[in-house]
N, CA, C and O of each residue as an XYZ file, in Angstrom:
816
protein
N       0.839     -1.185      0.000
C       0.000      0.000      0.000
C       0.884      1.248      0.000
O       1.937      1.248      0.638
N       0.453      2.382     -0.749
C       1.243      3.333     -0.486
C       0.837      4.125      0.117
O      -0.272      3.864      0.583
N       1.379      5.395      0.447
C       1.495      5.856      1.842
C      -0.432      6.605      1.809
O      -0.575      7.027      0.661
N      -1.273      6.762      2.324
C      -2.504      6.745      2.429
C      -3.044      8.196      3.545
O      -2.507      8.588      4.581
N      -3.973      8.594      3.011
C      -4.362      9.891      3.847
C      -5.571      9.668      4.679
O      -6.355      8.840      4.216
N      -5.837     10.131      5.613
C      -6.948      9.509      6.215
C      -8.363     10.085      5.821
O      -8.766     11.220      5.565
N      -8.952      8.842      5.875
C     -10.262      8.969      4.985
C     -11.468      9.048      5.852
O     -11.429      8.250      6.789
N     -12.679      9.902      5.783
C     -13.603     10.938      6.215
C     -14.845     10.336      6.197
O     -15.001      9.691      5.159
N     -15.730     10.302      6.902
C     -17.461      9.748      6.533
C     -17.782     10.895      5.202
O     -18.462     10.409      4.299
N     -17.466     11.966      5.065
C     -17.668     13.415      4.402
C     -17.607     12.351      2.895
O     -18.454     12.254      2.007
N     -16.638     11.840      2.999
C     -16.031     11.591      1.450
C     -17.114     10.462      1.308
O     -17.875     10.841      0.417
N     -17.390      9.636      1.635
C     -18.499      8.537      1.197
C     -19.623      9.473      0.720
O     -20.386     10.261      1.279
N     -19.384      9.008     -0.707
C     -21.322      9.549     -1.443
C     -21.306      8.691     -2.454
O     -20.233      8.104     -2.597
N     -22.369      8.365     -3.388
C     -22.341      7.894     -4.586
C     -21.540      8.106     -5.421
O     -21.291      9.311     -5.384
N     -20.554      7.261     -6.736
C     -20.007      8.256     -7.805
C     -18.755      8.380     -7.352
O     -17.889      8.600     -8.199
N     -18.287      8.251     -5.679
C     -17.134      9.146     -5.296
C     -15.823      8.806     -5.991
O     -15.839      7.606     -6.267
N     -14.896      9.287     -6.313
C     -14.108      8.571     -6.700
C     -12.623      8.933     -5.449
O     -11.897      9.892     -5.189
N     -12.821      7.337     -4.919
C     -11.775      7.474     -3.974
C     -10.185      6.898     -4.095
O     -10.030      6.202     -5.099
N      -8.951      7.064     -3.237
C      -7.704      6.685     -3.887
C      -6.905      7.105     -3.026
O      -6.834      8.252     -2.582
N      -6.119      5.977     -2.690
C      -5.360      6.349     -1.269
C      -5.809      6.306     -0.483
O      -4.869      6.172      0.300
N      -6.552      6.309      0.014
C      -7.347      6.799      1.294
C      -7.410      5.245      2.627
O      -7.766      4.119      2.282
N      -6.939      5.642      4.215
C      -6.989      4.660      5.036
C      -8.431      5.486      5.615
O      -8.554      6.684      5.868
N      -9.648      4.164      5.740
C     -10.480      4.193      6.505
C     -10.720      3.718      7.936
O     -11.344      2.666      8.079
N     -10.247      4.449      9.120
C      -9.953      3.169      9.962
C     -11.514      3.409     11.478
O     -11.540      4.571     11.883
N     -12.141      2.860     11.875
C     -12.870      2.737     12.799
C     -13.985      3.279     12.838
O     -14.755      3.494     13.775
N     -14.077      3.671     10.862
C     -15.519      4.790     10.768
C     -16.728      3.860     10.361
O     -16.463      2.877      9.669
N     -17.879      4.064     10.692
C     -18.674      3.872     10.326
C     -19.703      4.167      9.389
O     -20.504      5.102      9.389
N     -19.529      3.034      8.428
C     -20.544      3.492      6.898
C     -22.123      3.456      7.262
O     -22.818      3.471      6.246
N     -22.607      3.427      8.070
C     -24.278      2.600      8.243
C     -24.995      4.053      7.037
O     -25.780      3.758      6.136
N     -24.616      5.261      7.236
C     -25.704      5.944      6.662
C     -24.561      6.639      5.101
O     -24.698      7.762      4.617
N     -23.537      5.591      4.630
C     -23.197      6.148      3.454
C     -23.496      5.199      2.431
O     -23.599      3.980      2.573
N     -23.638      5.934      1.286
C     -24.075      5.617     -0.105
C     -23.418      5.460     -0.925
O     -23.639      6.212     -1.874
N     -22.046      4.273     -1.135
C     -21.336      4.012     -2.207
C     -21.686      3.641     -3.515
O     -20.842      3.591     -4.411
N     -22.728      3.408     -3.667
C     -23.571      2.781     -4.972
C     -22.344      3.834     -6.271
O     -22.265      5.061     -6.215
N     -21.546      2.966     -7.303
C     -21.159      3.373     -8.233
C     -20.387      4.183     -7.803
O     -20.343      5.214     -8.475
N     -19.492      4.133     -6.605
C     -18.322      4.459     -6.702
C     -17.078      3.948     -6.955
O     -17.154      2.764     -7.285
N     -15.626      4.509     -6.922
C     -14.645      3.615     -6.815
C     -13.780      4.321     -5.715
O     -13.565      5.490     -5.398
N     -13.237      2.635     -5.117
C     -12.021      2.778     -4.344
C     -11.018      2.042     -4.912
O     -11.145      0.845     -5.169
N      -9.800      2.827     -5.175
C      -8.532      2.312     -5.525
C      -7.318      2.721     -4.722
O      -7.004      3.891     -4.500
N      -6.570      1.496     -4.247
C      -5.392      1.219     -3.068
C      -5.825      2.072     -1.866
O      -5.130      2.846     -1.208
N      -7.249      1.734     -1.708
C      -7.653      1.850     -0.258
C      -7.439      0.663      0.924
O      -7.433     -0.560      0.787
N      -7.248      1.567      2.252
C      -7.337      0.423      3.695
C      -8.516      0.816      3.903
O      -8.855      1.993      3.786
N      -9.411     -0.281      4.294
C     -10.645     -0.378      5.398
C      -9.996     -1.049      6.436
O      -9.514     -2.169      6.265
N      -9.941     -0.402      7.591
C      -9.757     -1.588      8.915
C     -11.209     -0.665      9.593
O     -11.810      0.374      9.322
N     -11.300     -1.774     10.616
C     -12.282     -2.047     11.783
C     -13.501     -1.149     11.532
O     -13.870     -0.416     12.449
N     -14.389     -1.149      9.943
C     -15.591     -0.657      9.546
C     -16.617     -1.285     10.208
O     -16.530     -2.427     10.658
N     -17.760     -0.452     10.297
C     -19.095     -1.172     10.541
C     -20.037     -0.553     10.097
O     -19.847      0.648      9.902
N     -21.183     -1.044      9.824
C     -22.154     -0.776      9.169
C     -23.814     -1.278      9.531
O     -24.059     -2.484      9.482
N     -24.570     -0.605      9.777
C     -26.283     -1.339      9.725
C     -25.919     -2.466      8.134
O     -25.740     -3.646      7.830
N     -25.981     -1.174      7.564
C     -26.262     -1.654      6.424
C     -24.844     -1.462      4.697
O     -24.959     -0.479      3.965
N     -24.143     -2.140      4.519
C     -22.710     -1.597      3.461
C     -23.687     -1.568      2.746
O     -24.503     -2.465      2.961
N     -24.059     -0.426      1.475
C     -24.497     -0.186      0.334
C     -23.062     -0.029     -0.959
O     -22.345      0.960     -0.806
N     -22.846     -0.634     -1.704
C     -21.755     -0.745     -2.865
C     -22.394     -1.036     -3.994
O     -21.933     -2.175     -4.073
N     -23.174     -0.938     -5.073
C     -23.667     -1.754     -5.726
C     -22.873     -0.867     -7.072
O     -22.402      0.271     -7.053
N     -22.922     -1.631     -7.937
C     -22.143     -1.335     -8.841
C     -20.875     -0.603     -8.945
O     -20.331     -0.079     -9.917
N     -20.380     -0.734     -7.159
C     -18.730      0.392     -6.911
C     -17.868     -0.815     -7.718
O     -18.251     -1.931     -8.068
N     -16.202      0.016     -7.922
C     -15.364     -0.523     -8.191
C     -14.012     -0.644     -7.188
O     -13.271      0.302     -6.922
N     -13.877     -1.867     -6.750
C     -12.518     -1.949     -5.700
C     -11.551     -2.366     -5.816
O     -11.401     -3.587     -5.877
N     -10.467     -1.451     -5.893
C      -9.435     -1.855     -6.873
C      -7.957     -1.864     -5.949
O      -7.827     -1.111     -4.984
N      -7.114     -2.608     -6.290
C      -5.970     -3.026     -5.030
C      -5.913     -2.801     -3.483
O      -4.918     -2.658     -2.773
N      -7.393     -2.806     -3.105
C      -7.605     -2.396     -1.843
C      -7.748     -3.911     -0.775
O      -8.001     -5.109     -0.902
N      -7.419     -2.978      0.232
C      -7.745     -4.080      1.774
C      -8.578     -4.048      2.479
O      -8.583     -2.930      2.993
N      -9.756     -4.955      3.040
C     -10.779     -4.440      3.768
C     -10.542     -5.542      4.965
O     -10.622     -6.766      4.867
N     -10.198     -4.674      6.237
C      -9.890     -5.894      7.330
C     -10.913     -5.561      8.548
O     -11.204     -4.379      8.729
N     -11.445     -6.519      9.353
C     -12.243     -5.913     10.585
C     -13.521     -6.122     10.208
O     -14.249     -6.816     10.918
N     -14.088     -5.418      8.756
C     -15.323     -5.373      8.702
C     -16.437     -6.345      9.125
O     -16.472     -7.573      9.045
N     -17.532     -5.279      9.697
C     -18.784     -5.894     10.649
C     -20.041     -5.453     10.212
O     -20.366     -4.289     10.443
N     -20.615     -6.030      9.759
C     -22.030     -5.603      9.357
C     -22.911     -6.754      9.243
O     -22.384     -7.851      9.426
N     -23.947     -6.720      9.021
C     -25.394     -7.657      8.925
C     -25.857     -7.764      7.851
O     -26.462     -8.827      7.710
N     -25.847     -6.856      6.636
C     -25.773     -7.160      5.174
C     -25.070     -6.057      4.541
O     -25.125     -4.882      4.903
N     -24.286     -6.612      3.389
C     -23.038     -5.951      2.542
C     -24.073     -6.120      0.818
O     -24.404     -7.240      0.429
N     -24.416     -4.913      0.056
C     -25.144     -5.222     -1.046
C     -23.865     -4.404     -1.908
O     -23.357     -3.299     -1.717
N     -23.634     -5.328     -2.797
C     -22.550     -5.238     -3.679
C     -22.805     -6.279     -5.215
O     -22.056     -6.995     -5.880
N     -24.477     -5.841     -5.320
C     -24.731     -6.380     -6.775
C     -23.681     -5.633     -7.761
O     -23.506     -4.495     -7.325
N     -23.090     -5.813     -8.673
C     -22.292     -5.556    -10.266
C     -21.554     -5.321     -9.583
O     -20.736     -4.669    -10.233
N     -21.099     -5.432     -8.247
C     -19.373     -4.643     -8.229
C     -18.798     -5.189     -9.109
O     -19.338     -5.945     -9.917
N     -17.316     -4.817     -9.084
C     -16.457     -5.357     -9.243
C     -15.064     -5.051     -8.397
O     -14.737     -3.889     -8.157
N     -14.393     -6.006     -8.030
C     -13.401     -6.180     -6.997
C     -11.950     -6.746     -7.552
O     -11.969     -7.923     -7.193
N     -10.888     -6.550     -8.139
C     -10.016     -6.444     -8.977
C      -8.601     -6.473     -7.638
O      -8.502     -5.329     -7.194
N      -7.846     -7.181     -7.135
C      -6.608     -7.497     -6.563
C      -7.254     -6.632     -5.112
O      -7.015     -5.553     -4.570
N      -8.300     -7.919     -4.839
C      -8.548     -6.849     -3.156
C      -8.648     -8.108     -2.412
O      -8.817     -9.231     -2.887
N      -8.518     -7.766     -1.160
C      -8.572     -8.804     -0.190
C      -9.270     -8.516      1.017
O      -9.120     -7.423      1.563
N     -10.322     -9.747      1.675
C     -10.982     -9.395      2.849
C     -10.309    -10.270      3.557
O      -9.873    -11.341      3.133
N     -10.176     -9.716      4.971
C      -9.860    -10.442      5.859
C     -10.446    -10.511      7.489
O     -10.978     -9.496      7.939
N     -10.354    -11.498      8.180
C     -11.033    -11.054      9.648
C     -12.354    -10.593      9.932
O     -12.940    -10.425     11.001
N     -12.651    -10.448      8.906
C     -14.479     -9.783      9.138
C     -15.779    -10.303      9.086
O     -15.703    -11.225      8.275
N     -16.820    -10.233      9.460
C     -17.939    -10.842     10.255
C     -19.079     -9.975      9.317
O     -19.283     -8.763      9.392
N     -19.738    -10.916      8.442
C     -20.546    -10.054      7.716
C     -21.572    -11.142      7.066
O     -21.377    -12.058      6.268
N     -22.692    -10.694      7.699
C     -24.233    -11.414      7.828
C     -24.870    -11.980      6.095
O     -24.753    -13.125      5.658
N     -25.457    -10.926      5.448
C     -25.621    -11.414      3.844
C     -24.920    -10.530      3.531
O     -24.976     -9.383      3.976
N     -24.090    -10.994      2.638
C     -23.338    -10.523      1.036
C     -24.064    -10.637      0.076
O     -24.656    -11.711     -0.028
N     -24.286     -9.587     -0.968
C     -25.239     -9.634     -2.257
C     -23.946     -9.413     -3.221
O     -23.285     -8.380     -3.125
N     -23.655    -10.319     -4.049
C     -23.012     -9.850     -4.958
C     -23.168    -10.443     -6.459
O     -22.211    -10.587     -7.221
N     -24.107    -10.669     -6.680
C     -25.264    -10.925     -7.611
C     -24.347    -10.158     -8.879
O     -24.141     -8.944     -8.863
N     -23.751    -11.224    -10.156
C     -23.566    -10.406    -11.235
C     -22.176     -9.562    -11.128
O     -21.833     -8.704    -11.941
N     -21.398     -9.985     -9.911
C     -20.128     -9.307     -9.751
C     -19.311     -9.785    -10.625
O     -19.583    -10.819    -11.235
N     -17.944     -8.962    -10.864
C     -16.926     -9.745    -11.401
C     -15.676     -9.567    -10.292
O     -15.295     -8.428    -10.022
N     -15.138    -10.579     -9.747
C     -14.262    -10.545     -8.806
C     -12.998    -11.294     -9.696
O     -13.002    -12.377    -10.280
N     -12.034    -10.379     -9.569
C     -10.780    -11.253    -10.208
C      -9.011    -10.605     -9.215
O      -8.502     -9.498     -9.041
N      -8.626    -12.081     -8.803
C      -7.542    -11.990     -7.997
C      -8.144    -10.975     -6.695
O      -7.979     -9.772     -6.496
N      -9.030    -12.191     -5.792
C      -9.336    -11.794     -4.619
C      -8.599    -12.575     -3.448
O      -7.542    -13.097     -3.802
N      -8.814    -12.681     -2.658
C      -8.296    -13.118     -1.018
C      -9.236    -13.094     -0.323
O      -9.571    -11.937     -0.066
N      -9.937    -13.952      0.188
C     -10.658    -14.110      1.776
C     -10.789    -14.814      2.337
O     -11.462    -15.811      2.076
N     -10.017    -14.524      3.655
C      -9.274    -15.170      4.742
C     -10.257    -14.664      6.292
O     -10.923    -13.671      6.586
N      -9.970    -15.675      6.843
C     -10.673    -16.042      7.969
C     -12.002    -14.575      8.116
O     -11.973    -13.376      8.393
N     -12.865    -15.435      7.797
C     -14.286    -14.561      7.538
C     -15.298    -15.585      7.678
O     -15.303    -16.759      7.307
N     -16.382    -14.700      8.459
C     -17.537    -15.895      8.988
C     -18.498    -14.935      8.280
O     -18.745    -13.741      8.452
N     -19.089    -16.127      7.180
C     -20.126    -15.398      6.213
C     -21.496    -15.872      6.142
O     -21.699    -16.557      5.139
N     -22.875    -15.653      7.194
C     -23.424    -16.030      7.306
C     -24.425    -16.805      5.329
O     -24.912    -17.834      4.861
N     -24.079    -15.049      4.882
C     -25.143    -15.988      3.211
C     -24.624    -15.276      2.547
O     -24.775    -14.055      2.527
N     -23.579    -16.236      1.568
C     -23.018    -15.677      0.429
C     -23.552    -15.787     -0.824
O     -23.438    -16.866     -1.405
N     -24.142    -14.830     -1.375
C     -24.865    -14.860     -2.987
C     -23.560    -14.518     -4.179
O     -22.822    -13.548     -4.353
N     -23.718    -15.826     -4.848
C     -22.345    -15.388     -5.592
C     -23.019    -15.664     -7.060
O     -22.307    -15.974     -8.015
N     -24.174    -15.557     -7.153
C     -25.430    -15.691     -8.112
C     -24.839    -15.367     -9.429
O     -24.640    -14.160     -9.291
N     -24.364    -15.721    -10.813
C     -24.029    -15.397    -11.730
C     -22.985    -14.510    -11.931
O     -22.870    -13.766    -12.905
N     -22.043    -14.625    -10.764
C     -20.944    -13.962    -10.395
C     -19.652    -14.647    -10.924
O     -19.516    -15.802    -10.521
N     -18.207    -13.948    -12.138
C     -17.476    -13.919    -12.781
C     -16.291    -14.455    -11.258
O     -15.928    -13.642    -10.408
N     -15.998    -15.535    -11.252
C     -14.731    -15.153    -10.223
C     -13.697    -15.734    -10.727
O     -13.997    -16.837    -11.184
N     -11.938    -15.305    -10.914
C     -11.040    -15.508    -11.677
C     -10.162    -15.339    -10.349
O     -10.342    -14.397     -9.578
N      -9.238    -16.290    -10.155
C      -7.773    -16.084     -9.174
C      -8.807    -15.743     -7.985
O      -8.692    -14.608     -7.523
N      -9.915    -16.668     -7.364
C     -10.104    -15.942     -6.076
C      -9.992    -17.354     -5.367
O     -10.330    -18.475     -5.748
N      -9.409    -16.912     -4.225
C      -8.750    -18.246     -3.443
C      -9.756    -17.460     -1.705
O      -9.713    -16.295     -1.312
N     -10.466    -18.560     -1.122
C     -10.565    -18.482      0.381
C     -10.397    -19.312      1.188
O     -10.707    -20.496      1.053
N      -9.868    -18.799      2.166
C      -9.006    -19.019      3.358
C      -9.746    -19.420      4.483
O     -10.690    -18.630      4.495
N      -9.873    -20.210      5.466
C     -10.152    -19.966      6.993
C     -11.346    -19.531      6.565
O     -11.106    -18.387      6.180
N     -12.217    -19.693      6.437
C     -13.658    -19.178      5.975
C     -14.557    -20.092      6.677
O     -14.121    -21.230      6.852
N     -15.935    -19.767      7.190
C     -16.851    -20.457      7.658
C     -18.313    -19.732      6.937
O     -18.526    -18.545      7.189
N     -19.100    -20.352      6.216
C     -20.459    -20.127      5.565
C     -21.843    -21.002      6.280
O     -21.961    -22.086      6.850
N     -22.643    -20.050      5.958
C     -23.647    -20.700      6.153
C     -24.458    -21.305      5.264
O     -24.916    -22.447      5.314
N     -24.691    -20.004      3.990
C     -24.770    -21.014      2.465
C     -24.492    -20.284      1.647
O     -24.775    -19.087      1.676
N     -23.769    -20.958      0.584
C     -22.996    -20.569     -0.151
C     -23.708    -20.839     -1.229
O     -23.996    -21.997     -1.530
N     -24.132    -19.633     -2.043
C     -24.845    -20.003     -3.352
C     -23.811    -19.362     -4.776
O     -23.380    -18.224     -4.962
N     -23.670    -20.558     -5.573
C     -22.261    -20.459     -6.797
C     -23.475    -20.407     -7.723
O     -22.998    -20.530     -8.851
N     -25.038    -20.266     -7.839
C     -25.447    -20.846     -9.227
C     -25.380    -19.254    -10.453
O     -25.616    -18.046    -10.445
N     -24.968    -20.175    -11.220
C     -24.837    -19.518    -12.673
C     -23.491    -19.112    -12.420
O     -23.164    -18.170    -13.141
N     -22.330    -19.625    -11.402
C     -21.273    -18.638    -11.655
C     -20.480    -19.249    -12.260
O     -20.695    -20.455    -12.389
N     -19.445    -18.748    -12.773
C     -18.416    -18.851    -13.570
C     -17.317    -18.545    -12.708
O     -17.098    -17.378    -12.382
N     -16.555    -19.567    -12.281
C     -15.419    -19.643    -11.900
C     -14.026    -20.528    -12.045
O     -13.858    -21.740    -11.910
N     -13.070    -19.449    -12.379
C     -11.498    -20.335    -12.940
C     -10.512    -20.089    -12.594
O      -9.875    -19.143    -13.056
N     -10.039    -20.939    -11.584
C      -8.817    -21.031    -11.031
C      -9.638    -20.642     -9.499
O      -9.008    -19.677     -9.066
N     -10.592    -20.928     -8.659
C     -10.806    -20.754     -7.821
C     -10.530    -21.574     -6.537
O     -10.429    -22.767     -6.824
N     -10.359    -21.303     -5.088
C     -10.170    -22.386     -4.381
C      -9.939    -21.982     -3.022
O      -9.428    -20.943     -2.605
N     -10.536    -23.270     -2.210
C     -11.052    -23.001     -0.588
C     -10.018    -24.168     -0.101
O      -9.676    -25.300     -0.442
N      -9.703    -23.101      1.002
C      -8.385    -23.988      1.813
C      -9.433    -23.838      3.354
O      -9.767    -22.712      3.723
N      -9.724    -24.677      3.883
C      -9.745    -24.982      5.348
C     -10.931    -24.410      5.815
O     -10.886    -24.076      6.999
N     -12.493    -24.101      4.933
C     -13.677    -23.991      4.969
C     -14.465    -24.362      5.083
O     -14.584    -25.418      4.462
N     -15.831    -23.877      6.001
C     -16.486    -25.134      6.053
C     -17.889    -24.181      5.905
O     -18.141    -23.109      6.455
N     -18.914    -25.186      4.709
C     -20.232    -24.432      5.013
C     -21.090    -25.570      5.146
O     -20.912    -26.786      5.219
N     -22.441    -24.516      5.160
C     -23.689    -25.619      5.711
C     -24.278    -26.271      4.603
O     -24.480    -27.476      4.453
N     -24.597    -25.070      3.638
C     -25.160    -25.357      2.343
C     -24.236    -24.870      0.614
O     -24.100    -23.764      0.091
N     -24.061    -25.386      0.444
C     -23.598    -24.970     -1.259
C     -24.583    -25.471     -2.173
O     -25.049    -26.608     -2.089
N     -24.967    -24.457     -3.225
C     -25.406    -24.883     -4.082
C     -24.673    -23.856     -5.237
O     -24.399    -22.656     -5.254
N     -24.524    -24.880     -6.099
C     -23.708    -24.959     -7.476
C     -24.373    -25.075     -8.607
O     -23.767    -25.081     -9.679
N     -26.071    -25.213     -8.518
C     -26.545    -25.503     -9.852
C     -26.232    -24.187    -10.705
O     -26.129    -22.986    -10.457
N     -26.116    -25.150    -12.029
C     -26.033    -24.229    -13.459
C     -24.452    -23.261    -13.218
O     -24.265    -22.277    -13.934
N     -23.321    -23.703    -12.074
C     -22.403    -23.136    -12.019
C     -21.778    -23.588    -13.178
O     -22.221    -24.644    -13.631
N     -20.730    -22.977    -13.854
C     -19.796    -23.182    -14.859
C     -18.058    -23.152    -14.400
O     -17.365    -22.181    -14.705
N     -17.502    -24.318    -13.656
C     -16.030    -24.215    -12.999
C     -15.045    -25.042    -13.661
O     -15.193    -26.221    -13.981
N     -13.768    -24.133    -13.881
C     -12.736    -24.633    -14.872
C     -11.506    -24.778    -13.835
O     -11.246    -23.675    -13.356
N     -10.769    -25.684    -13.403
C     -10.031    -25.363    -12.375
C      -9.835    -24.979    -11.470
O      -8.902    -24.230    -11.178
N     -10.915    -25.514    -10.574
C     -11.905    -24.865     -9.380
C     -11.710    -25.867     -8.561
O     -12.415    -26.877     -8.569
N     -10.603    -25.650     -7.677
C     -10.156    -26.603     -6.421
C     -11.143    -26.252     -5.241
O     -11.224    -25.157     -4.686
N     -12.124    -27.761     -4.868
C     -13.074    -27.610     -3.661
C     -12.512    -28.517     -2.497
O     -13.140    -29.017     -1.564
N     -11.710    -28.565     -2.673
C     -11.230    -29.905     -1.441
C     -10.863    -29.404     -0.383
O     -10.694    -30.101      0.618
N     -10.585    -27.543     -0.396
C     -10.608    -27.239      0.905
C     -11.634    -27.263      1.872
O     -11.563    -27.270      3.100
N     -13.078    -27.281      0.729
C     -14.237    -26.906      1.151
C     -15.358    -27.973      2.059
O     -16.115    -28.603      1.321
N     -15.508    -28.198      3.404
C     -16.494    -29.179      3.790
C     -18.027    -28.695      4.126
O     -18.360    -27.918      5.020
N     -18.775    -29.283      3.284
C     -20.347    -29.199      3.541
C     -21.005    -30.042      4.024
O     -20.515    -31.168      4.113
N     -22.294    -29.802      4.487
C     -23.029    -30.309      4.917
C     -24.544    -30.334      3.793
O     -25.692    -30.503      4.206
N     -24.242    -30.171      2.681
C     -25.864    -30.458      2.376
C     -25.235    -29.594      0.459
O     -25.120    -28.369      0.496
N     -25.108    -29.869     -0.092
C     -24.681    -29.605     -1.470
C     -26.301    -29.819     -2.550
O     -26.942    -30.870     -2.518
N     -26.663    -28.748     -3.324
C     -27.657    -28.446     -4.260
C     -26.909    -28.322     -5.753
O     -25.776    -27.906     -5.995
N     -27.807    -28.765     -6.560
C     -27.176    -29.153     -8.067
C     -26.043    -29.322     -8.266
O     -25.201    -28.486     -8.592
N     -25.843    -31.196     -7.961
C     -24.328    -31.339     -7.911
C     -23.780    -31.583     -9.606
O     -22.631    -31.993     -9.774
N     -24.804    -31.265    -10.985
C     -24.602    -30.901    -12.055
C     -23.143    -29.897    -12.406
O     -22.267    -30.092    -13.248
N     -23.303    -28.730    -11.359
C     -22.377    -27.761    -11.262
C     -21.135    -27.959    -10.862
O     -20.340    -27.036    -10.683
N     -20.833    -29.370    -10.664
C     -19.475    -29.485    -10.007
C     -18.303    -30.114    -10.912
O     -17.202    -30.503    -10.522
N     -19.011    -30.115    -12.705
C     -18.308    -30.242    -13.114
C     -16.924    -29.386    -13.505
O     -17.103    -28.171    -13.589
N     -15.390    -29.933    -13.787
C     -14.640    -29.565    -13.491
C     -13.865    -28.703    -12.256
O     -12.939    -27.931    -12.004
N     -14.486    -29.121    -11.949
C     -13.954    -28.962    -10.255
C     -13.143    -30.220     -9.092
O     -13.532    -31.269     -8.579
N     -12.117    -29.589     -9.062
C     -11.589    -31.062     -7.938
C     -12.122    -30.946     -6.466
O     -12.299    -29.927     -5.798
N     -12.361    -32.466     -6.090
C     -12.563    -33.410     -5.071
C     -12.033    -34.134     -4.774
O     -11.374    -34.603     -5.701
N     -11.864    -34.692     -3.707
C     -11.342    -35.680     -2.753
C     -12.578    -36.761     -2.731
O     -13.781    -36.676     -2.978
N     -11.592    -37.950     -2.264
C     -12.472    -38.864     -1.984
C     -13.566    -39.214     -0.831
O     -14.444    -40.076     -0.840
N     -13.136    -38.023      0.408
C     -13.528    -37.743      1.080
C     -14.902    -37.344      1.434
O     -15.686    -37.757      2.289
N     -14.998    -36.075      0.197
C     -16.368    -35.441     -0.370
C     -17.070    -36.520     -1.236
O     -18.248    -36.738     -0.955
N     -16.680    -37.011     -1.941
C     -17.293    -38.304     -2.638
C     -18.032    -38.715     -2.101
O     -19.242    -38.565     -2.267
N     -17.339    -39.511     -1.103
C     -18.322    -40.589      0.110
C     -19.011    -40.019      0.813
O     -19.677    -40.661      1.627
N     -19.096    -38.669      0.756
C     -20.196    -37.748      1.814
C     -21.708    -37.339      1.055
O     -22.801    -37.039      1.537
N     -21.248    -37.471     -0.282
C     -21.768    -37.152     -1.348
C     -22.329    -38.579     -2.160
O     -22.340    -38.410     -3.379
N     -22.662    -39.558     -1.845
C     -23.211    -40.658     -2.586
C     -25.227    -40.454     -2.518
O     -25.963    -40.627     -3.489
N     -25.707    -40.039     -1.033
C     -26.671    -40.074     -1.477
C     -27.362    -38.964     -2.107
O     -28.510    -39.118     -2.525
N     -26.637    -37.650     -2.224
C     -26.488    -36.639     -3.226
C     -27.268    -37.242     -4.551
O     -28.439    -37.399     -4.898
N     -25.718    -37.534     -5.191
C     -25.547    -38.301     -6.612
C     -26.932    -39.584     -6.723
O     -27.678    -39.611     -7.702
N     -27.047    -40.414     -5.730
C     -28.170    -41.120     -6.095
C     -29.558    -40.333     -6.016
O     -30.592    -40.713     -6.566
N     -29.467    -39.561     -5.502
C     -31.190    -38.787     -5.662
C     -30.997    -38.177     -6.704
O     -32.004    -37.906     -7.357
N     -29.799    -37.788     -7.179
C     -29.548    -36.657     -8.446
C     -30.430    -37.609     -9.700
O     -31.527    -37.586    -10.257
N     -28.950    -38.564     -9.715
C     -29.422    -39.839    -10.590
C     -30.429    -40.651    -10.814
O     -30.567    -41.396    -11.784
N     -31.250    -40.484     -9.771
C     -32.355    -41.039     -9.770
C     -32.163    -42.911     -9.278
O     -32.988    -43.824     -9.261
N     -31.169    -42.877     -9.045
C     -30.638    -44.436     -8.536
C     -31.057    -45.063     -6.891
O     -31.213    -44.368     -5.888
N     -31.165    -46.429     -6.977
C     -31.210    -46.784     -5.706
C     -29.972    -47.567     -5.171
O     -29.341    -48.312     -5.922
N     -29.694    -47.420     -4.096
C     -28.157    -47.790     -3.528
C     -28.274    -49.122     -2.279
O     -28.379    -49.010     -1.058
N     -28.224    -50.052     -2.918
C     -28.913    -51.248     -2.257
C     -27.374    -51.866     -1.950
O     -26.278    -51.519     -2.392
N     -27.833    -53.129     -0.826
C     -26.626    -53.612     -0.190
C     -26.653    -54.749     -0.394
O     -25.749    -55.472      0.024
């Protein structure tokens, strides 16, 4: 990061175009990022009622700490940024394009990753509650040491999409998991999945 000026509730509006800027312990609940950009911004220890971003652009930035109950970030796009440490209830990011992200130890109650572009995004230490991939497109993606409740993958499209970090409890349209690696692990967790998918009976 380079050297960074400290950044203002004043400066959050729609449109804004931000740069440089360290945000540290302010609170967004009543700002309106919709269609702005931040580029080689710090967020540490934000909070929010409510993050509004929808169609912003976030560009080599860090967002660490963040706390909120829902983050709406339909069309962003998020370009060499990384979350880390932060506690954040629903994520909307419906239609995003995320490429060369990071997120590391983050407890994400409902991640909508709904027809969402993701390229080079790797997560870390992550805990979900459900994780919805359908319609997304993802290549080169991958979960190290995660665990959710629900994934669903229907109609996902994944090209080199390492899931073996990833442990679930309850997986929806396992259609979507083509090209994607697994363990044998998930396999065997996953048989009566595949037989209801298949329509098969699994007799002894």
């Amino acid at each position: 990061m380079p050297d960074l000026y400290e950044g203002t509730v004043g400066l959050l509006r729609p449109h804004a175009d931000l740069s440089e800027l360290h945000f540290a312990g302010v609170d967004f609940t009543d700002a309106e990022l919709s269609g702005a950009s931040l580029s080689e911004c710090l967020l540490e220890g934000i909070t929010a009622a409510e993050l509004r971003m929808l169609n912003a652009r976030i560009l080599e930035s860090r967002i660490e700490g963040l706390n909120t109950p829902s983050a709406a970030l339909t069309g962003a796009v998020l370009r060499e940024v990384e979350l880390k440490n932060s506690r954040i209830g629903a994520i909307d990011l419906d239609d995003a394009d995320l490429r060369t992200v990071a997120v590391e130890h983050c407890k994400l109650d409902w991640v909508n990753l709904r027809s969402v572009v993701l390229t080079d995004v790797l997560f870390r230490d992550c805990t979900f509650g459900e994780l919805d991939l359908t319609g997304a497109e993802g290549t080169r993606m991958a979960f190290e040491n995660c665990r959710a409740e629900t994934v669903t993958v229907r109609g996902a499209r994944l090209k080199d999409a390492d899931l073996r970090g990833l442990d679930f409890a309850r997986l929806d349209g396992p259609e979507g998991l083509r090209g994607a690696a697994l363990d044998e692990r998930q396999l065997m967790a996953m048989t009566e999945t595949f037989a209801q998918y298949f329509e098969v009976r699994v007799m002894g």
